[in-house]
SEVEXLUM-27826 format. One record per residue: chain; residue number from 1; x, y, z of N, C-alpha, C, O, CB in turn. Coordinates in steps of 0.05 Angstrom, whole numbers, plus 5000, padded with zeros to 4 digits. Glycine has a CB too. Layout:
BEGIN
<atom cadena="A" num="NUM" n_u="X" n_v="Y" n_w="Z" ca_u="X" ca_v="Y" ca_w="Z" c_u="X" c_v="Y" c_w="Z" o_u="X" o_v="Y" o_w="Z" cb_u="X" cb_v="Y" cb_w="Z"/>
...
***
This chain:
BEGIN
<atom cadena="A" num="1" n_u="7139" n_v="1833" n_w="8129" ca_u="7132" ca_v="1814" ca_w="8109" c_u="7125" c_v="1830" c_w="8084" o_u="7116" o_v="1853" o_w="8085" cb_u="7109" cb_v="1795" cb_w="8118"/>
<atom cadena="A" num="2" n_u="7127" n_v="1818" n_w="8065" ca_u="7124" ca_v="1840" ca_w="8034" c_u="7104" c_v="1832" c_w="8031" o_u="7097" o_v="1811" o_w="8043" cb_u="7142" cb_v="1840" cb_w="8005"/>
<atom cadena="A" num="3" n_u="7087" n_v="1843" n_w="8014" ca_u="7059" ca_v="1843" ca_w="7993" c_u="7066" c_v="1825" c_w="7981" o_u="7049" o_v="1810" o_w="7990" cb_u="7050" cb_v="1867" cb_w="7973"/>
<atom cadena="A" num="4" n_u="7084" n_v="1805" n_w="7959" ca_u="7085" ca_v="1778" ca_w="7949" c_u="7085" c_v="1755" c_w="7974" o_u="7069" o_v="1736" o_w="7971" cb_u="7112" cb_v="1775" cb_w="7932"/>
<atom cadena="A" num="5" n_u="7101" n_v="1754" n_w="7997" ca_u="7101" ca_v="1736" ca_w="8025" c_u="7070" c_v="1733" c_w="8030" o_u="7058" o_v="1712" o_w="8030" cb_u="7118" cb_v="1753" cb_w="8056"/>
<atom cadena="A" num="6" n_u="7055" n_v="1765" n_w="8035" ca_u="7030" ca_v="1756" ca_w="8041" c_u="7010" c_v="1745" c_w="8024" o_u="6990" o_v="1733" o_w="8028" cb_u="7020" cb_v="1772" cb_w="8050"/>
<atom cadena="A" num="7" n_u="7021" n_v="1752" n_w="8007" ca_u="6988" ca_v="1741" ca_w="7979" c_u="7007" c_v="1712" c_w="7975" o_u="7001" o_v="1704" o_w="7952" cb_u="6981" cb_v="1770" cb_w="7930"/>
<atom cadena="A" num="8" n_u="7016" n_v="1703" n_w="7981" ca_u="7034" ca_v="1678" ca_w="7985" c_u="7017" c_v="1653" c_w="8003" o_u="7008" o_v="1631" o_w="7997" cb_u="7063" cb_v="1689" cb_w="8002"/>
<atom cadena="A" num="9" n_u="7020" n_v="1671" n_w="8032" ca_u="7013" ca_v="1661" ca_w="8046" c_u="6978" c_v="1659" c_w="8044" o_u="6969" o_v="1636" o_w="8046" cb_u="7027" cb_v="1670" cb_w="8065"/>
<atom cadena="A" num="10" n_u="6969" n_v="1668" n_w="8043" ca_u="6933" ca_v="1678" ca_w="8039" c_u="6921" c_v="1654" c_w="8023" o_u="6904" o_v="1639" o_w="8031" cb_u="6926" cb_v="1712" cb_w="8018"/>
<atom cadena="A" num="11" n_u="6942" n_v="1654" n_w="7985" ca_u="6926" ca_v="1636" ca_w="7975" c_u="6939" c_v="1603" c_w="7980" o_u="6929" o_v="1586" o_w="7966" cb_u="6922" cb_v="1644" cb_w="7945"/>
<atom cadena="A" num="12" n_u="6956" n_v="1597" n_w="7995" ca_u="6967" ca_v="1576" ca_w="8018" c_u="6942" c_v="1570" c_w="8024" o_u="6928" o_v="1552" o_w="8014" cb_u="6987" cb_v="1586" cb_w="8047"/>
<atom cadena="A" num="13" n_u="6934" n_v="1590" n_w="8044" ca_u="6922" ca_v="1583" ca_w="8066" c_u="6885" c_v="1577" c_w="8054" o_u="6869" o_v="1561" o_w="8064" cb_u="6928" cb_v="1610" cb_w="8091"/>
<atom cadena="A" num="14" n_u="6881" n_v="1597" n_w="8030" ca_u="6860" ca_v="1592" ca_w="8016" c_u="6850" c_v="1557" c_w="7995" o_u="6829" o_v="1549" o_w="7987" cb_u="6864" cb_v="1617" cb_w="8000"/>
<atom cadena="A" num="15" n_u="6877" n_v="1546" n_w="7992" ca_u="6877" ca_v="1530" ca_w="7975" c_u="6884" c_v="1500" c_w="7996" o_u="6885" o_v="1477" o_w="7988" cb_u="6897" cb_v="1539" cb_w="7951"/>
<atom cadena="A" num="16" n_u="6889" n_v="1512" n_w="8027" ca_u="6886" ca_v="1491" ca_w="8045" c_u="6844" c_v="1492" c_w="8059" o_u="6832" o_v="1473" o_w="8068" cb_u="6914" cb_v="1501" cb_w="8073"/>
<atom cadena="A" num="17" n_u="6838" n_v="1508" n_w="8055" ca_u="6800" ca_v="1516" ca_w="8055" c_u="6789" c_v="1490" c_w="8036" o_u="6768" o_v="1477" o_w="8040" cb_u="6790" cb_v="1555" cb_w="8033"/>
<atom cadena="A" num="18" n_u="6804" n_v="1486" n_w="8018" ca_u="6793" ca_v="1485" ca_w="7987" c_u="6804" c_v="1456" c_w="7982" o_u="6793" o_v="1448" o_w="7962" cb_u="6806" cb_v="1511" cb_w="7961"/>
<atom cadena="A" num="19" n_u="6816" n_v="1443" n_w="7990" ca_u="6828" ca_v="1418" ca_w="7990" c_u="6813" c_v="1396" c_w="7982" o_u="6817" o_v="1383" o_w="7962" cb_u="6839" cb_v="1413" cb_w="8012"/>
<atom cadena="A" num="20" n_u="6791" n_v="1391" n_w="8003" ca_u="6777" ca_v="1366" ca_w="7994" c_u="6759" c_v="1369" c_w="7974" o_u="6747" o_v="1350" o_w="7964" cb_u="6763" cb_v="1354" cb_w="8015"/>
<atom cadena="A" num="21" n_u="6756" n_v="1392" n_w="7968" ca_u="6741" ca_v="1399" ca_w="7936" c_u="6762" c_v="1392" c_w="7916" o_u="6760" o_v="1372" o_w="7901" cb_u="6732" cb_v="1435" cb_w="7930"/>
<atom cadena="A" num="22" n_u="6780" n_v="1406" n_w="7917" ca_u="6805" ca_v="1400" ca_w="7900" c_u="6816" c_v="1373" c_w="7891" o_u="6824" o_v="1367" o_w="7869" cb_u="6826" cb_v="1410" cb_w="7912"/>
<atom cadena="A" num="23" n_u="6814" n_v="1358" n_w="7910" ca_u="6822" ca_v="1329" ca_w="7910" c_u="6799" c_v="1313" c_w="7898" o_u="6803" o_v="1296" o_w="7881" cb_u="6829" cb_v="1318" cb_w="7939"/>
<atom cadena="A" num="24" n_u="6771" n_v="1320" n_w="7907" ca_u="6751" ca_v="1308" ca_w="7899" c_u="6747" c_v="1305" c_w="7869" o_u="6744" o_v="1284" o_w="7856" cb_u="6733" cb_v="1320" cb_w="7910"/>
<atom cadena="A" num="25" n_u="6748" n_v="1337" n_w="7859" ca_u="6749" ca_v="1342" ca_w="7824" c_u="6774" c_v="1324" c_w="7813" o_u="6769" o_v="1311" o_w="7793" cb_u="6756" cb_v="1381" cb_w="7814"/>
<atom cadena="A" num="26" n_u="6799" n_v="1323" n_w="7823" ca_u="6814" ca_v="1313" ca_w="7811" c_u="6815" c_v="1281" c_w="7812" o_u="6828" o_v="1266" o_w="7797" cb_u="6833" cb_v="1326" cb_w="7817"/>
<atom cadena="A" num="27" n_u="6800" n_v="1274" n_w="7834" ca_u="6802" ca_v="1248" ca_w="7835" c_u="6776" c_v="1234" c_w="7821" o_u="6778" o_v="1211" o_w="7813" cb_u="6805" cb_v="1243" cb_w="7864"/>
<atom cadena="A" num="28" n_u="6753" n_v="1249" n_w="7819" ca_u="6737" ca_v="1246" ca_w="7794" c_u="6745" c_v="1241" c_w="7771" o_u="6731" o_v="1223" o_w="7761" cb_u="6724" cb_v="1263" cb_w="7790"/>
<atom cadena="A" num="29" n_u="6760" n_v="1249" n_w="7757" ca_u="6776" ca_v="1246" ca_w="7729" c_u="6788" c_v="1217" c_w="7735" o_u="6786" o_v="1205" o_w="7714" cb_u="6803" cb_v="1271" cb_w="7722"/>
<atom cadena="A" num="30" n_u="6799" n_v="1200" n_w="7754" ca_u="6808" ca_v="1177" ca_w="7748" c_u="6789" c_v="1153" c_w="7769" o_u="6795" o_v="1129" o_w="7769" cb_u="6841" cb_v="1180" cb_w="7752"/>
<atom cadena="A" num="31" n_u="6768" n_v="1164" n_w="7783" ca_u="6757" ca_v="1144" ca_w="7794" c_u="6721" c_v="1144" c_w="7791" o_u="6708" o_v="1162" o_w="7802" cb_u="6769" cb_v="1145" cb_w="7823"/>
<atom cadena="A" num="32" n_u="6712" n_v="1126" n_w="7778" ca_u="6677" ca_v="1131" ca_w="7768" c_u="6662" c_v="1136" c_w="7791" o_u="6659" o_v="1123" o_w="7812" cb_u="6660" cb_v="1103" cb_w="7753"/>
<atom cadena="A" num="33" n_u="6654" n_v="1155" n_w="7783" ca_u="6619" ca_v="1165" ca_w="7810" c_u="6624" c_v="1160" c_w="7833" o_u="6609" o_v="1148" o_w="7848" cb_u="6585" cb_v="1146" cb_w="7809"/>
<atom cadena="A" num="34" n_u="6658" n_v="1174" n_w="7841" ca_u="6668" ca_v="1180" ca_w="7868" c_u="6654" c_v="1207" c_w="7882" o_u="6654" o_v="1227" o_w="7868" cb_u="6699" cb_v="1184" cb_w="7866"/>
<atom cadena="A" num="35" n_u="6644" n_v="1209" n_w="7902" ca_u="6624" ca_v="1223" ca_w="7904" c_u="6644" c_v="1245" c_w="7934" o_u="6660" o_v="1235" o_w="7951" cb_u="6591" cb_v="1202" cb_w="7911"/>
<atom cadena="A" num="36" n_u="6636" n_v="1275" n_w="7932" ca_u="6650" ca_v="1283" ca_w="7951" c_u="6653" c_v="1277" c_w="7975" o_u="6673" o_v="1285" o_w="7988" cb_u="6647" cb_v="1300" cb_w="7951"/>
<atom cadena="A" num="37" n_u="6632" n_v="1260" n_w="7989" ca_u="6636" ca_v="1247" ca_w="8012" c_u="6647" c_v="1225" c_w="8017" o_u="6647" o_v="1215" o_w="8039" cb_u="6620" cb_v="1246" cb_w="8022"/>
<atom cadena="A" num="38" n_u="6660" n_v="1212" n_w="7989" ca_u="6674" ca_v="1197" ca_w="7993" c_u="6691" c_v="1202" c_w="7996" o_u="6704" o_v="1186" o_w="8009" cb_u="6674" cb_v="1184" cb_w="7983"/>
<atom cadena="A" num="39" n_u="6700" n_v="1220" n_w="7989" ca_u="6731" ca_v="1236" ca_w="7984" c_u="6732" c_v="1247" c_w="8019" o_u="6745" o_v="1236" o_w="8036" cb_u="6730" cb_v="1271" cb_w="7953"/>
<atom cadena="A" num="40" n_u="6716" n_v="1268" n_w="8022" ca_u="6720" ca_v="1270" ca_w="8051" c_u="6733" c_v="1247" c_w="8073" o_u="6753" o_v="1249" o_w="8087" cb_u="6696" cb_v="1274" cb_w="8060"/>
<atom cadena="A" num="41" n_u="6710" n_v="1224" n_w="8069" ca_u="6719" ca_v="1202" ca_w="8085" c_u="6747" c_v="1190" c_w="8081" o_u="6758" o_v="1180" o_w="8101" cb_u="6701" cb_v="1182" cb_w="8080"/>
<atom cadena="A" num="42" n_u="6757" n_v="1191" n_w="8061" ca_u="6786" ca_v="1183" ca_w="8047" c_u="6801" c_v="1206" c_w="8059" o_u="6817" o_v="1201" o_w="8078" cb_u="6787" cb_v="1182" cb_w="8009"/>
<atom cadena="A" num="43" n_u="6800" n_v="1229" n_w="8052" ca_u="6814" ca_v="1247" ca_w="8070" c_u="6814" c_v="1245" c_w="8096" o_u="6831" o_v="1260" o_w="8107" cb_u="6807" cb_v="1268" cb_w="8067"/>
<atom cadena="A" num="44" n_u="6798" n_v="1230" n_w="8111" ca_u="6801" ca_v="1235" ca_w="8147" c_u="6813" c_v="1209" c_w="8154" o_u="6823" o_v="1204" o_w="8176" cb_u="6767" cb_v="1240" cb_w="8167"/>
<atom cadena="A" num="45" n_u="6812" n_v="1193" n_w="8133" ca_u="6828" ca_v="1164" ca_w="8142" c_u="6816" c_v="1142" c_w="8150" o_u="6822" o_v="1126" o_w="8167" cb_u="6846" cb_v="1166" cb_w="8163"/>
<atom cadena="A" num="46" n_u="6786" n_v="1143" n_w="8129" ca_u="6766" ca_v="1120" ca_w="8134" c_u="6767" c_v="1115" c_w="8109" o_u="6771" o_v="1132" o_w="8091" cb_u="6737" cb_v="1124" cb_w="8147"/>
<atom cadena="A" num="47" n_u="6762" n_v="1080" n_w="8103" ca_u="6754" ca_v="1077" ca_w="8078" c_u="6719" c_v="1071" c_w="8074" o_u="6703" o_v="1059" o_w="8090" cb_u="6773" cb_v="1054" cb_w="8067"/>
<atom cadena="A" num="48" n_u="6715" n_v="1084" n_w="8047" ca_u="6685" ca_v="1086" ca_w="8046" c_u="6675" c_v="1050" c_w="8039" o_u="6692" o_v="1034" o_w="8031" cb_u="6675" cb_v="1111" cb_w="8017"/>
<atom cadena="A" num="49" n_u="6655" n_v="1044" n_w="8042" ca_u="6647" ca_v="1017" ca_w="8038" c_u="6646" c_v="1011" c_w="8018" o_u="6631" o_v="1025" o_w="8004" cb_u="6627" cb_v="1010" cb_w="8046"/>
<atom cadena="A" num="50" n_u="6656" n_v="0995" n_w="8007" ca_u="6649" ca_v="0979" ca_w="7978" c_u="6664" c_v="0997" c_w="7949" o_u="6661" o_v="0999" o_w="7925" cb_u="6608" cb_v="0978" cb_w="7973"/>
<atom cadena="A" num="51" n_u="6676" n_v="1005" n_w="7965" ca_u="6701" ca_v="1030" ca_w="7947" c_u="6736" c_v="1008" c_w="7945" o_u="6750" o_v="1003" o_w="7964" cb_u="6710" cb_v="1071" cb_w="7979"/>
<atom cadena="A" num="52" n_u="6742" n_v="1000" n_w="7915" ca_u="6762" ca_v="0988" ca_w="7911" c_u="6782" c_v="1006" c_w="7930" o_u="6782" o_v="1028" o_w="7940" cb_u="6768" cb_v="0986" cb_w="7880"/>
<atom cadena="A" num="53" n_u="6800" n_v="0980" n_w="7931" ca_u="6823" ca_v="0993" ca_w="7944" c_u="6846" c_v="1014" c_w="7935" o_u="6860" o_v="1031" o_w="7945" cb_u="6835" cb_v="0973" cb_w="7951"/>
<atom cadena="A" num="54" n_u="6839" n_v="0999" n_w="7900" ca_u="6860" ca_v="1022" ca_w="7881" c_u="6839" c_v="1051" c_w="7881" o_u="6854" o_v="1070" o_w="7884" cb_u="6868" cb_v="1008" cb_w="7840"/>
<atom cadena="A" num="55" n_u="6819" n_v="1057" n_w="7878" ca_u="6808" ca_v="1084" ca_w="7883" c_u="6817" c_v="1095" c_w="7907" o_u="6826" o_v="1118" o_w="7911" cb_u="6780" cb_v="1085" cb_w="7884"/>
<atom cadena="A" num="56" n_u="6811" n_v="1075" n_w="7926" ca_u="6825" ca_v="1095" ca_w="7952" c_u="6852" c_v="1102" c_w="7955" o_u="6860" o_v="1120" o_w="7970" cb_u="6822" cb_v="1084" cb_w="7977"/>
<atom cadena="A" num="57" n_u="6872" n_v="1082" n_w="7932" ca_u="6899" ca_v="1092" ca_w="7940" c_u="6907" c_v="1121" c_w="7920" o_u="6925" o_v="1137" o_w="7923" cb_u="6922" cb_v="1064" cb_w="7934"/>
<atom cadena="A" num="58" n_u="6886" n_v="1121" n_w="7898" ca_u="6881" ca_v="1142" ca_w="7879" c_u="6882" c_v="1171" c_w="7893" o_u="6897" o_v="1189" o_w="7884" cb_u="6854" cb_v="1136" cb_w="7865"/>
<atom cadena="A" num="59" n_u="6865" n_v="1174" n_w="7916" ca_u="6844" ca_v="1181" ca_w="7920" c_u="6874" c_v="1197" c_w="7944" o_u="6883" o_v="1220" o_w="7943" cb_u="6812" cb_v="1157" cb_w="7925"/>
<atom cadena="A" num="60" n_u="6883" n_v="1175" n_w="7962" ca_u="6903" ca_v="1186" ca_w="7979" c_u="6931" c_v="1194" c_w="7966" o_u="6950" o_v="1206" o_w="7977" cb_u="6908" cb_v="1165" cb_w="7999"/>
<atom cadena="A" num="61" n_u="6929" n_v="1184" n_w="7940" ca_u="6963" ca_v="1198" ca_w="7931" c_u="6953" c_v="1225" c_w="7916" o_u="6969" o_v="1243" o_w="7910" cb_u="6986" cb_v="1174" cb_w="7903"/>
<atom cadena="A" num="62" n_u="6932" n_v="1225" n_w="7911" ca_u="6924" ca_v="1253" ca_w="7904" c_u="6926" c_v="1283" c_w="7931" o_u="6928" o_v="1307" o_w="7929" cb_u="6891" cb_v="1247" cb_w="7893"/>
<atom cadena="A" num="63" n_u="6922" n_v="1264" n_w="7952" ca_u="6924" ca_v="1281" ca_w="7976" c_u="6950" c_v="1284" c_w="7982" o_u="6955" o_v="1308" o_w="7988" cb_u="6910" cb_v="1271" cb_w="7998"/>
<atom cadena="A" num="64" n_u="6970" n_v="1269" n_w="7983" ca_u="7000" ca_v="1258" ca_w="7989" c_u="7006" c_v="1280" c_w="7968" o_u="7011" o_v="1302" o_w="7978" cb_u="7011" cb_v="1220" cb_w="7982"/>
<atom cadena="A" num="65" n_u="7007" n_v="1280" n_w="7943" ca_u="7006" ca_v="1306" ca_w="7922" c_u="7007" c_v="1335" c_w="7938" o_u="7028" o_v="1348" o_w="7941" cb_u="6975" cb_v="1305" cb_w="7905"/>
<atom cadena="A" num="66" n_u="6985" n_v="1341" n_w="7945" ca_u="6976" ca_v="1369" ca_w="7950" c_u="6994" c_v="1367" c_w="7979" o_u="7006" o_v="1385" o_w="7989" cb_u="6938" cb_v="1375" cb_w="7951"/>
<atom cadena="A" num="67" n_u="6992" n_v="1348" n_w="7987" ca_u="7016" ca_v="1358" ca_w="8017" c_u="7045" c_v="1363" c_w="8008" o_u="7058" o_v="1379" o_w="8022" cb_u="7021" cb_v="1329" cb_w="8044"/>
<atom cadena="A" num="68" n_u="7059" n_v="1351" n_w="7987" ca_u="7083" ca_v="1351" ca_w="7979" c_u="7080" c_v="1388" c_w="7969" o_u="7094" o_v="1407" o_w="7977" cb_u="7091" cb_v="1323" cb_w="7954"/>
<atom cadena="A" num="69" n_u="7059" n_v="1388" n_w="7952" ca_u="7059" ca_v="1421" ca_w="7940" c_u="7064" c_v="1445" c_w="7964" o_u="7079" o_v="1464" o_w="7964" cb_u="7026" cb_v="1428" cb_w="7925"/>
<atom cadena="A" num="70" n_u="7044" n_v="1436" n_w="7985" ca_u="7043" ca_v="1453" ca_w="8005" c_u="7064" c_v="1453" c_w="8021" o_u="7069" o_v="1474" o_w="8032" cb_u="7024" cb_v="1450" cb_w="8018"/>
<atom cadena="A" num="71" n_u="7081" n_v="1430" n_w="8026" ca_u="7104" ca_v="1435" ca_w="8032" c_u="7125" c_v="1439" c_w="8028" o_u="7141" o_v="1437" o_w="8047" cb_u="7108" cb_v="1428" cb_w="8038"/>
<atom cadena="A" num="72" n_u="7134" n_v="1446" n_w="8002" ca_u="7153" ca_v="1450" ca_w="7980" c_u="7149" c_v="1482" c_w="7975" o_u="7166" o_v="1495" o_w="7964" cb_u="7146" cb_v="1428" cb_w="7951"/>
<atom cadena="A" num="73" n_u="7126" n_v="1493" n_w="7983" ca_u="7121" ca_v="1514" ca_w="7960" c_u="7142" c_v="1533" c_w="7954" o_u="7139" o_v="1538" o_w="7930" cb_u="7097" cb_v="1530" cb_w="7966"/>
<atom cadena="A" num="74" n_u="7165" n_v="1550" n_w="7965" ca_u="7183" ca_v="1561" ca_w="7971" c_u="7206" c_v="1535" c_w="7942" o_u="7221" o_v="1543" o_w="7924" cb_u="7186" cb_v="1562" cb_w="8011"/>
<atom cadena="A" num="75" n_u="7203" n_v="1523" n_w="7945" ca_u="7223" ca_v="1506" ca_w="7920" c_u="7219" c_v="1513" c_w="7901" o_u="7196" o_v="1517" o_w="7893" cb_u="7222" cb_v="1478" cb_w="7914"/>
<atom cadena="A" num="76" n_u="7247" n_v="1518" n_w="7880" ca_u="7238" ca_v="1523" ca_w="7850" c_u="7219" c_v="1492" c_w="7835" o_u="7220" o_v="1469" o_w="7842" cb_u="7274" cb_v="1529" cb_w="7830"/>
<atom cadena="A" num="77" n_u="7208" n_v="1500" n_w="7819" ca_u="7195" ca_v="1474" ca_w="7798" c_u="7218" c_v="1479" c_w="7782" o_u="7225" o_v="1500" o_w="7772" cb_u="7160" cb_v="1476" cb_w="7780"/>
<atom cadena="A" num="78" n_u="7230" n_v="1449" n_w="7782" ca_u="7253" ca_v="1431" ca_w="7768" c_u="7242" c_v="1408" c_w="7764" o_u="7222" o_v="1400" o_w="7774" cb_u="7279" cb_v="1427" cb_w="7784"/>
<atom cadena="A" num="79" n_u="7257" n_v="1394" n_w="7746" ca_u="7256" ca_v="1361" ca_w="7740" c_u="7252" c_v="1342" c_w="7764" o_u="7235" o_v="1324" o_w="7767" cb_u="7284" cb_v="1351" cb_w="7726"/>
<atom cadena="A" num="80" n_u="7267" n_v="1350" n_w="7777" ca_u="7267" ca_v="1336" ca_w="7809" c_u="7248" c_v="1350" c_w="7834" o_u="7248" o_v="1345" o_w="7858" cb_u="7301" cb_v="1339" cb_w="7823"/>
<atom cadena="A" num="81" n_u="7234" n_v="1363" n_w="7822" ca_u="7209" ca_v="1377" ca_w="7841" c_u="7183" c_v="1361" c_w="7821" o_u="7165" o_v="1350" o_w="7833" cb_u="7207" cb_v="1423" cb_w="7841"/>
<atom cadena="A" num="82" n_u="7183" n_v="1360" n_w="7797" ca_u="7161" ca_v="1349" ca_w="7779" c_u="7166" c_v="1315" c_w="7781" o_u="7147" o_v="1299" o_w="7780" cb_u="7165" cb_v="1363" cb_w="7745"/>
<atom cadena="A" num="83" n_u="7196" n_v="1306" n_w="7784" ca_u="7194" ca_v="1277" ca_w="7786" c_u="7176" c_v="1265" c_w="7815" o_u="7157" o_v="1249" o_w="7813" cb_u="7226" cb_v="1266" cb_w="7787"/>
<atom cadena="A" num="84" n_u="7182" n_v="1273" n_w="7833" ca_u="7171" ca_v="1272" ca_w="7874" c_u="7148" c_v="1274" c_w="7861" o_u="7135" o_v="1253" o_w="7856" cb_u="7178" cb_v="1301" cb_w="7905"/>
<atom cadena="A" num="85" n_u="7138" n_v="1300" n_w="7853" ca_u="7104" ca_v="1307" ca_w="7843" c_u="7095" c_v="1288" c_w="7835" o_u="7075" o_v="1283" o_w="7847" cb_u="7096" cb_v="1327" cb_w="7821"/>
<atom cadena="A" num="86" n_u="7101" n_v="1269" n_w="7815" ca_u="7096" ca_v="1253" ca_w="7802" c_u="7093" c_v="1221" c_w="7811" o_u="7073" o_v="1206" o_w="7811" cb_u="7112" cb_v="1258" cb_w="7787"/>
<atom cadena="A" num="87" n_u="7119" n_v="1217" n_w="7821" ca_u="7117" ca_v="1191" ca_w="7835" c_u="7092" c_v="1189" c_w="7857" o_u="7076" o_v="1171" o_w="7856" cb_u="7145" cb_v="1187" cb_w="7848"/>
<atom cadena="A" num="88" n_u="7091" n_v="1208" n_w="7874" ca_u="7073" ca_v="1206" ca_w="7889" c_u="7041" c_v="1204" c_w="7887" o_u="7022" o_v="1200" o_w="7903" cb_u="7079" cb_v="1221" cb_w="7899"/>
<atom cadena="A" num="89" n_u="7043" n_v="1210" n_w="7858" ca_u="7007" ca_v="1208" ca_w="7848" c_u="7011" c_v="1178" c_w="7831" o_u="6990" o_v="1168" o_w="7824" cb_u="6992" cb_v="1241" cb_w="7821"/>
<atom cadena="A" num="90" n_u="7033" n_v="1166" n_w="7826" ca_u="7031" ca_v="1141" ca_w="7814" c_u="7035" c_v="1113" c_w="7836" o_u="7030" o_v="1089" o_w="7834" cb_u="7052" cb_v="1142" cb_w="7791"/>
<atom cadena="A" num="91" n_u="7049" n_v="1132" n_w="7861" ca_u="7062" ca_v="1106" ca_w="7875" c_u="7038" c_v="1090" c_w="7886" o_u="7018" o_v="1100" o_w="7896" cb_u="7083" cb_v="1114" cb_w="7902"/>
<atom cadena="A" num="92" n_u="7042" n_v="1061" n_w="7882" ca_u="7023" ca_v="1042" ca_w="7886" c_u="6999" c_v="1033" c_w="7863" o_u="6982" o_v="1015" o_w="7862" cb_u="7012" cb_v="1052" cb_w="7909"/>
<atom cadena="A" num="93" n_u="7005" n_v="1051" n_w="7847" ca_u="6982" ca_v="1044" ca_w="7821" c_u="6982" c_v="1024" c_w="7805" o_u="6993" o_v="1005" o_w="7817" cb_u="6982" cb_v="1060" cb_w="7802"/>
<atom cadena="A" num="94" n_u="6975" n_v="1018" n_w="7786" ca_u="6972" ca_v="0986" ca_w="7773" c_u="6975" c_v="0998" c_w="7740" o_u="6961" o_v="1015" o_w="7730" cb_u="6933" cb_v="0964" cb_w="7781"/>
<atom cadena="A" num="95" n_u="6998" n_v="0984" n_w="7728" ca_u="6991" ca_v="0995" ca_w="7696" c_u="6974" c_v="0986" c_w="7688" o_u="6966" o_v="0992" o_w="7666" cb_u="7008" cb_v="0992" cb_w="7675"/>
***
């Protein structure tokens, strides 16, 4: 395995550590005084109480996101790697 494969794999595996932080911060920016344990709970596949349903779908296409990244990572970023990216953090949203 080469020295790019492994520092490849490492911050993979570092930025799978780091996930429900990741999702949390980003899902803060579009959902008010979502709190990290809400986010946790949304990540394990519970919905938190008295949490709209569009935050939680926010909340899971932001996760749906970071799985598409993690599973793609080996793909060039193209139009059609940024469109998937995309749809998937809007699918189900409300204009």
């Amino acid at each position: 395995m080469s020295k790019d494969d492994e520092s490849r794999l490492m911050a993979v595996e570092l930025a799978k550590r780091l996930l429900v932080d990741a999702i949390w911060k980003t899902a803060s920016i579009e959902v008010d005084g979502i709190s990290f344990r809400d986010t946790q709970e949304i990540f394990e596949g519970r919905a938190p109480a008295n949490m709209a349903v569009d935050d939680i779908i926010v909340v899971n296409n932001i996760k749906r996101a970071w799985m598409f990244l993690f599973e793609n990572v080996d793909q060039p970023v193209n139009w059609q790697y940024m469109s998937e990216y995309n749809r998937i953090l809007g699918e189900g949203s409300h204009p």
